[in-house]
C-alpha positions in Angstrom: -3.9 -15.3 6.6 -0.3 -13.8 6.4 0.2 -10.4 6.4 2.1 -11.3 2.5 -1.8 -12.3 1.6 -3.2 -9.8 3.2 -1.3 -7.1 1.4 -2.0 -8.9 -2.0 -5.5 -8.6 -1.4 -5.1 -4.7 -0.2 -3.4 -4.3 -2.8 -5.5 -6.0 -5.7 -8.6 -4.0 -3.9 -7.2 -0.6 -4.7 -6.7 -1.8 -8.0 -9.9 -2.7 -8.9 -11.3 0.7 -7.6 -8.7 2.5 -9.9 -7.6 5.0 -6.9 -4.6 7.3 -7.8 -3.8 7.5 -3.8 -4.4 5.8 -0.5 -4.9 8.4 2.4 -5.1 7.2 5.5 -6.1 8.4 8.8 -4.2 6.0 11.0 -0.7 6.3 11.2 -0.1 2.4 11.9 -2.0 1.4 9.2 -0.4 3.8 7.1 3.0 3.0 8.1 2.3 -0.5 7.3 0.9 -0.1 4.0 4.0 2.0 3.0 5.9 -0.7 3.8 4.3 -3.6 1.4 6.7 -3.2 -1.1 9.5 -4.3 1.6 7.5 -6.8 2.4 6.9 -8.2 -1.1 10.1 -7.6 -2.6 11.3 -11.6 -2.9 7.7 -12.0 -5.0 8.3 -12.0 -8.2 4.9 -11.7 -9.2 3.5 -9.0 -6.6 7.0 -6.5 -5.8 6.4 -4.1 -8.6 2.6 -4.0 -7.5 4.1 -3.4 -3.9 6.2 -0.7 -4.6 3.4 1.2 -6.2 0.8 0.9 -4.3 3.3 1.8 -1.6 4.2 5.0 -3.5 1.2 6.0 -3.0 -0.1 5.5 0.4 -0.2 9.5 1.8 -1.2 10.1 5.7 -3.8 12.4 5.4 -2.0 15.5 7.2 0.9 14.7 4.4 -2.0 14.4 2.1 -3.6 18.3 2.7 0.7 19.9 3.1 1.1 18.6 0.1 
């Protein structure tokens, strides 16, 4: 799988489970989730989804600051 399809299906699981953040405790993973909406930008079906989801991946140290 891509890492395009892969983020699709991340991002269609969170989703389903009606979450209203992602908090992560590994800053790669984090990192990279932030950055779907980059990634998906060029789809037309799946950038607005992106850019959500991305909006609302929090590291877990930004999570508890904030």
């Amino acid at each position: 799988m891509t890492a395009r399809a892969l983020a699709r299906r991340n991002i269609a699981a969170f989703e389903a489970a009606g979450v209203d953040a992602v908090i992560v405790n590994a800053a790669g993973c984090g990192a990279a989730m932030k950055e779907y909406g980059r990634l998906l930008r060029n789809d037309a079906l799946w950038s607005a989804r992106a850019e959500h989801f991305a909006a609302s991946v929090r590291d877990v140290l930004e999570f508890v600051a904030g």
